[in-house]
C-alpha positions as CSV (number, residue, x, y, z in Angstrom):
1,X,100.0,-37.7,-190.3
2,X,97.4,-40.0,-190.0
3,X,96.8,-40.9,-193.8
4,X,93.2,-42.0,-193.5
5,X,91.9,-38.7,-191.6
6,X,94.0,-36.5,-194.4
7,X,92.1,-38.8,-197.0
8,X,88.5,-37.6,-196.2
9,X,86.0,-35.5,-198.0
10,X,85.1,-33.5,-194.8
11,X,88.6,-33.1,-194.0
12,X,89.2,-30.6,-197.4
13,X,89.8,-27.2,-197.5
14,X,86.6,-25.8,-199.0
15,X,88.3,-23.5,-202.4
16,X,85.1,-21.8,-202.6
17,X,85.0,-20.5,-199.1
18,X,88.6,-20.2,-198.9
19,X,89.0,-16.7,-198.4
20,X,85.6,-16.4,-196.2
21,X,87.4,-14.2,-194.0
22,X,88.0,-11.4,-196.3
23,X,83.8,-11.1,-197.1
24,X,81.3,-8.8,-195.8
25,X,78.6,-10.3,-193.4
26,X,76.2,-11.0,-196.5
27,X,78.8,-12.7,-198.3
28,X,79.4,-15.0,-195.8
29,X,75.6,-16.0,-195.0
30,X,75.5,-16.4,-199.2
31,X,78.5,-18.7,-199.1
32,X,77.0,-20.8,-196.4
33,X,73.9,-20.8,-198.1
34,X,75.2,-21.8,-201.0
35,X,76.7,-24.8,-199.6
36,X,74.3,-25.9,-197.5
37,X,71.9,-26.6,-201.0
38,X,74.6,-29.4,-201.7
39,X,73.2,-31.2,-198.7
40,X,69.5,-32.4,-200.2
41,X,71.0,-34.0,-203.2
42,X,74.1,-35.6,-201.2
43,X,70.9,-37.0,-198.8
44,X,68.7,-38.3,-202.2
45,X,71.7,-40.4,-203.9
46,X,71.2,-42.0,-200.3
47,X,67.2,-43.1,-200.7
48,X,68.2,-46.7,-201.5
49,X,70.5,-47.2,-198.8
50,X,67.7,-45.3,-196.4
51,X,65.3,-47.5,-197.7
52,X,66.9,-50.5,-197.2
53,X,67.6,-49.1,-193.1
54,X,63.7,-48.3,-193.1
55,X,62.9,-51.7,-193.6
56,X,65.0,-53.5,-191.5
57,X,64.3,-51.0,-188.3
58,X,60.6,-51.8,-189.2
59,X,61.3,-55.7,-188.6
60,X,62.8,-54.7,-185.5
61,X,60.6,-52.5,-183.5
62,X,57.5,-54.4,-185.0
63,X,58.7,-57.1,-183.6
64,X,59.4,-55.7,-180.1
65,X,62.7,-54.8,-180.7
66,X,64.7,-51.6,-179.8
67,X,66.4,-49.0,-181.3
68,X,70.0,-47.4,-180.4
69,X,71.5,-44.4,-181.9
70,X,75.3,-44.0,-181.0
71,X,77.9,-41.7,-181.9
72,X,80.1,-38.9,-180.4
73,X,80.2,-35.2,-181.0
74,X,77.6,-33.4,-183.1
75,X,76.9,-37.1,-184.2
76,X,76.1,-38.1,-180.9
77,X,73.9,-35.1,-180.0
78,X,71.7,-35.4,-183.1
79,X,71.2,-38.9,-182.5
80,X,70.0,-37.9,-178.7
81,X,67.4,-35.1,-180.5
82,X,65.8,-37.8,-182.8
83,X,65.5,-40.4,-179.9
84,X,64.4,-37.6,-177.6
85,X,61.8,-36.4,-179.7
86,X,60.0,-39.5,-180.6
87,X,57.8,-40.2,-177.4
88,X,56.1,-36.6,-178.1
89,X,55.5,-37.0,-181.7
90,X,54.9,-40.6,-181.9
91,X,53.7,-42.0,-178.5
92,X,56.5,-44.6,-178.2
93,X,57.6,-45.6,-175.0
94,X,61.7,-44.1,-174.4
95,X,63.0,-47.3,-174.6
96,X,62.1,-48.0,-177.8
97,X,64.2,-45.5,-179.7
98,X,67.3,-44.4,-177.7
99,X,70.1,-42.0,-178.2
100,X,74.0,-42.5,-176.6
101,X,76.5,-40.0,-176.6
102,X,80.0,-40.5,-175.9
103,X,80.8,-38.9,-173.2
104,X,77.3,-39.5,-171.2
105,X,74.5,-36.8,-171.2
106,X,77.6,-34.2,-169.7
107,X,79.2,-34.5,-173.7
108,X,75.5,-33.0,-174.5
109,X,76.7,-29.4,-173.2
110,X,80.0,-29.8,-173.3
111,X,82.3,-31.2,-175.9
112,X,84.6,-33.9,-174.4
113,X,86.1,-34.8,-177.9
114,X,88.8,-36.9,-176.6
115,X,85.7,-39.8,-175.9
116,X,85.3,-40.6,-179.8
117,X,88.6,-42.6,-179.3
118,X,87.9,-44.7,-176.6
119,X,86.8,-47.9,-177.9
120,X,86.4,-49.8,-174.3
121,X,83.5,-47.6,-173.7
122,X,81.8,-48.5,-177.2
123,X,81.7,-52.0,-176.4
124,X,80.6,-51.1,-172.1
125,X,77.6,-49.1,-173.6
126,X,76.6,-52.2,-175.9
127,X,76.9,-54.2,-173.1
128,X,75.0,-52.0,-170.3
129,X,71.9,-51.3,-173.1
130,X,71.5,-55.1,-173.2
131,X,71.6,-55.2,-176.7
132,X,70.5,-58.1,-178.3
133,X,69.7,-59.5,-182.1
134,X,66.3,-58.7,-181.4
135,X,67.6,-54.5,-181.5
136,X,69.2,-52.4,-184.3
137,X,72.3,-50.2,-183.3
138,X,72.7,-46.9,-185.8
139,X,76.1,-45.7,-185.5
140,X,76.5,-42.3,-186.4
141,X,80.1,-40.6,-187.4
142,X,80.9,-37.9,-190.1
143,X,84.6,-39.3,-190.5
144,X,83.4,-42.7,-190.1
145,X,86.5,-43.3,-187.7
146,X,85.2,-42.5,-184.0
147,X,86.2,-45.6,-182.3
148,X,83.8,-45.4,-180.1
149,X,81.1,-46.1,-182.7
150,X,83.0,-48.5,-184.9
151,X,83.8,-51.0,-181.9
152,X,80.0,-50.5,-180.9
153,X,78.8,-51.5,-183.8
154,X,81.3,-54.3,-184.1
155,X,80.1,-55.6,-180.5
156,X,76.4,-55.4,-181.4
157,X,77.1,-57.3,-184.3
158,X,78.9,-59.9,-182.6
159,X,75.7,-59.9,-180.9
160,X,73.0,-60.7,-184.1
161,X,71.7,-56.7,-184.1
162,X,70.6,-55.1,-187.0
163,X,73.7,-52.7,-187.8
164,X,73.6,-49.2,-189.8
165,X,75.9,-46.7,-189.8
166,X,75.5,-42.9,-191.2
167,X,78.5,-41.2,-192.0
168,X,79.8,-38.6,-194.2
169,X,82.9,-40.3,-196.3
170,X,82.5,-43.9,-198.8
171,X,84.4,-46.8,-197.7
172,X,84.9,-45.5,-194.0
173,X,86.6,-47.7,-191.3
174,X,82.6,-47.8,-190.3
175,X,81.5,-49.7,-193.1
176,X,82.4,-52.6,-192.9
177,X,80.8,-53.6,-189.5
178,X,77.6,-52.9,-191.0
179,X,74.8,-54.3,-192.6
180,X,73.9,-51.0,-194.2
181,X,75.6,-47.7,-194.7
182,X,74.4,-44.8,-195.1
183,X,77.0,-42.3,-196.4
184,X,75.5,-38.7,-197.9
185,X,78.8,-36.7,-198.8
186,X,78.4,-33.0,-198.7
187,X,81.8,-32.4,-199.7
188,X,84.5,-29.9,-197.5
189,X,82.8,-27.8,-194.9
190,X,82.8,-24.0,-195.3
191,X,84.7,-24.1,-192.6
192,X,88.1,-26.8,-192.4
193,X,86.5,-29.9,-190.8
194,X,83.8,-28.4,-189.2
195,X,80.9,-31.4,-189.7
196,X,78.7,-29.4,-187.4
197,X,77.5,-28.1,-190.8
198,X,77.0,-29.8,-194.0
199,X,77.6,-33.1,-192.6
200,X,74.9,-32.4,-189.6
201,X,72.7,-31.0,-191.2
202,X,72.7,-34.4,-193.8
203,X,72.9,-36.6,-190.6
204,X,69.7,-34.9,-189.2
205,X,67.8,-35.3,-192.7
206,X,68.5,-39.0,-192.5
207,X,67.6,-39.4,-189.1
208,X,64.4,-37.9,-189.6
209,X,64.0,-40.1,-192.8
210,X,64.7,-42.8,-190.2
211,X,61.7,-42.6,-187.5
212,X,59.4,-40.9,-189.1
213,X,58.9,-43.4,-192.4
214,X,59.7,-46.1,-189.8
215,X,57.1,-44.5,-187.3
216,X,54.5,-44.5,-190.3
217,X,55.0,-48.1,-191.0
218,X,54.1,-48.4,-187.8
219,X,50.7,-47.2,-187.9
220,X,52.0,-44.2,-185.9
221,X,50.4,-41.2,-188.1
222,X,46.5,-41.6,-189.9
223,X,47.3,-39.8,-193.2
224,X,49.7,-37.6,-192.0
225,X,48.3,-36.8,-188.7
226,X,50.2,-37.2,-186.0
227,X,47.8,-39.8,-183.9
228,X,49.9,-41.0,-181.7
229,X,51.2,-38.1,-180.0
230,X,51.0,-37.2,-176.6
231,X,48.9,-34.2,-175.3
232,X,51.0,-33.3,-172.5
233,X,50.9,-29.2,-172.6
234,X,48.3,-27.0,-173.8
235,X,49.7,-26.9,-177.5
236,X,49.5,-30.5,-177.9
237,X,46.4,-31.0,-176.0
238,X,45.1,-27.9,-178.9
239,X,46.5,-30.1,-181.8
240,X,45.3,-33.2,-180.5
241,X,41.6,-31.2,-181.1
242,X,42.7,-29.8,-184.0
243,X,43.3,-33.4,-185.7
244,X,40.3,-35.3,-184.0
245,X,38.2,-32.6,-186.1
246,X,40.5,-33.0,-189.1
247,X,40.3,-36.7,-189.2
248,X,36.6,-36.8,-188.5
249,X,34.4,-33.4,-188.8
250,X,33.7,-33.1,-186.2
251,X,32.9,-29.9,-184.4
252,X,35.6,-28.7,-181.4
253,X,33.1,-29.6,-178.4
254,X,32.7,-33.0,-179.8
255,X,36.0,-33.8,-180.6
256,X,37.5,-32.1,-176.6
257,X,34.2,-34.6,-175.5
258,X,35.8,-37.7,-176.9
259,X,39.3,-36.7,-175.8
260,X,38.6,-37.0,-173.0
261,X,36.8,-40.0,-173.1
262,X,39.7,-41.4,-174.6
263,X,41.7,-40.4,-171.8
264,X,43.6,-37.7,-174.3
265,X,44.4,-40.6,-176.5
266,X,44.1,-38.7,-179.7
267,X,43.8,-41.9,-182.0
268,X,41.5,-43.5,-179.7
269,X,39.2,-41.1,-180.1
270,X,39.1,-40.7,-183.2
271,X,38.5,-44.7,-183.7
272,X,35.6,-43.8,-181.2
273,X,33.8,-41.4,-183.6
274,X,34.7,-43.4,-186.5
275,X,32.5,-46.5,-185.5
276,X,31.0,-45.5,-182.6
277,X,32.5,-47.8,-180.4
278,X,33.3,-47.2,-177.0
279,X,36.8,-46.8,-175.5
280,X,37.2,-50.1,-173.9
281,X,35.7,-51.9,-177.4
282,X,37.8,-49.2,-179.5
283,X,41.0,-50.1,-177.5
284,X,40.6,-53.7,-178.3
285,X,40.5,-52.9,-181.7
286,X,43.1,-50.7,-182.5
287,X,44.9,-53.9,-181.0
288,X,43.6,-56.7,-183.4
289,X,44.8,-54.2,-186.2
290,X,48.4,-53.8,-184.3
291,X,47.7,-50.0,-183.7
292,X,47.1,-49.1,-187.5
293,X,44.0,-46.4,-187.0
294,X,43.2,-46.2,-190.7
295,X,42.9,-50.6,-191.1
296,X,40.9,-50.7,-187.5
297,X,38.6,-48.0,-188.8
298,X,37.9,-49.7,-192.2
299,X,37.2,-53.2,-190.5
300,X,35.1,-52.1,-187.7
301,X,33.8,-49.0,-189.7
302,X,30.0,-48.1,-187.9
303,X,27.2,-47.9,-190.7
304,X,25.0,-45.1,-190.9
C-alpha cells in the first residue's frame, strides 16, 4: 500500500455518502448537492495563495511571457478548457495561454490514466514547449502526486519559470517544486476518489480566478465588458454590438458602423467613438496605453 496515496483527503471514504446506493434518485442529487457547497469555501481560504499566482502570471505575460497549464486526467482536461477558451473571450493569441494533457489531445476523449506516471514525458513536454524563465508553468493534480506534473514542474524550474501548482491535498509531493501552491481541499468525494467532482469543480474555480483577474490586469475587459473578444460567429459579432452601445450610447447602426470600421475590433471601436479618432490614430493609441481601453480613452478623451 502506497502510504502517501492512502494518506490523502480525496482518497477518504465520504461517511456522509456512504450508503449512496441505498437512496432514491432525489436523495442522491441532495447529497451531491450538498457537497458540492463545500467547494466555494475550500476555493476562498485559497484567495491569498491565488493572489499571490495572479500577480506573478501578470509579470509574465505583461512582459511577453507564456503561460502553460499541465496536468493529467480531469486535471489535464480542465487546464486544456481554460487555455482553450481564452483567445474567444480575451483576444489573446493561442500561444499565450496553453493547455497540456498527458496523454496528448487523444487523453482528451479518452482516459489513458497510466500517463500520470510517466515522468520522462513531463520533462519532454517542458522541453518541446521551449519553456523558458520568461514563462509560468501551472501544474495541475488533485493528489498532488502525478509524476508527470511534478517532474514538469521540477524541469521548468530548473529552467527560471514561474512555478504554481493547484492541487487538492496540503503538503503534496507537488509543493515543493513550486513557487506557489494552490491547494483548495474539498474533503472525500461522494464517490471513493472520484476528483472529477469536488476537486474539479475547485480546480475549474481557480482556473477561472486565474485568467480572468490576470486577463483584467491586462487591460483585456473595459469595466467588465469583454473588449477584447473576438467576433467570429454571429453571437459574438451581436455581443460585440451589444457592448460598443453599452460602453458608449450609442445607437445599434452606429455602433455595427464603427465595427466595421474597426475591422470587428470591438475595443477599437469603441476608442473610435470615444475620441473620435480614426482607426489608424486609435490603434496607435490603445498602444501607447499598452492595450488598457479605459487609460487610452481618458488620455486622448475628444472634447465636446
Amino acid at each position: 500500500m502506497d502510504e502517501y496515496l492512502s494518506g490523502l483527503t480525496t482518497e477518504e471514504i465520504n461517511m456522509q455518502t456512504f450508503q449512496i446506493d441505498e437512496c432514491s434518485t432525489e436523495q442522491m442529487l441532495q447529497l451531491m448537492h450538498e457537497q458540492d457547497a463545500k467547494v466555494p469555501g475550500a476555493v476562498a481560504a485559497e484567495i491569498p495563495q491565488i493572489t499571490v499566482a495572479v500577480d506573478m502570471l501578470h509579470r509574465v505575460l505583461k512582459n511577453g511571457g507564456r503561460m502553460f497549464y499541465i496536468g493529467a486526467g480531469t486535471s489535464g482536461r480542465l487546464g486544456v478548457l481554460d487555455a482553450s477558451e481564452c483567445p474567444p473571450t480575451f483576444g489573446t493569441d493561442p500561444n499565450m495561454v496553453q493547455g497540456h494533457i498527458a496523454g496528448g489531445d487523444e487523453a482528451l476523449r479518452t482516459a489513458v490514466e497510466g500517463f500520470e506516471d510517466n515522468a520522462e514525458e513531463g520533462i519532454a513536454l517542458i522541453e518541446r514547449c521551449g519553456v523558458t524563465d520568461k514563462d509560468a508553468v501551472i501544474g495541475i493534480t488533485a493528489s498532488g502526486s502525478a509524476q508527470f506534473v511534478i517532474s514538469g514542474l521540477q524541469r521548468a524550474r530548473e529552467l527560471g519559470a514561474v512555478t504554481i501548482g493547484v492541487v487538492n491535498n496540503k503538503n503534496s509531493k507537488l509543493e515543493p517544486v513550486c513557487d506557489v501552491c494552490i491547494a483548495p481541499v474539498v474533503g472525500p468525494e461522494v464517490i471513493m476518489g472520484s476528483t472529477r467532482l469536488k476537486a474539479g469543480t475547485a480546480q475549474k474555480m481557480v482556473l477561472n480566478m486565474l485568467t480572468t483577474t490576470v486577463m483584467v490586469k491586462l487591460g483585456k475587459t473595459y469595466n467588465n465588458l469583454m473588449v477584447d473578444l473576438k467576433a467570429s460567429n454571429k453571437k459574438l459579432y451581436d455581443r460585440s454590438v451589444r457592448i460598443i452601445r453599452s460602453a458608449t450610447g450609442v445607437n445599434y447602426e452606429t455602433a455595427a458602423a464603427h465595427l466595421e470600421s474597426a475591422s470587428n475590433n470591438c475595443k477599437l471601436a469603441i476608442m473610435m467613438i470615444k475620441t473620435g479618432l480614426s482607426a489608424e490614430a486609435a490603434e496607435q493609441a490603445l498602444k501607447q496605453c499598452d492595450g488598457h481601453l479605459k487609460t487610452a480613452i481618458s488620455k486622448f478623451q475628444k472634447v465636446v
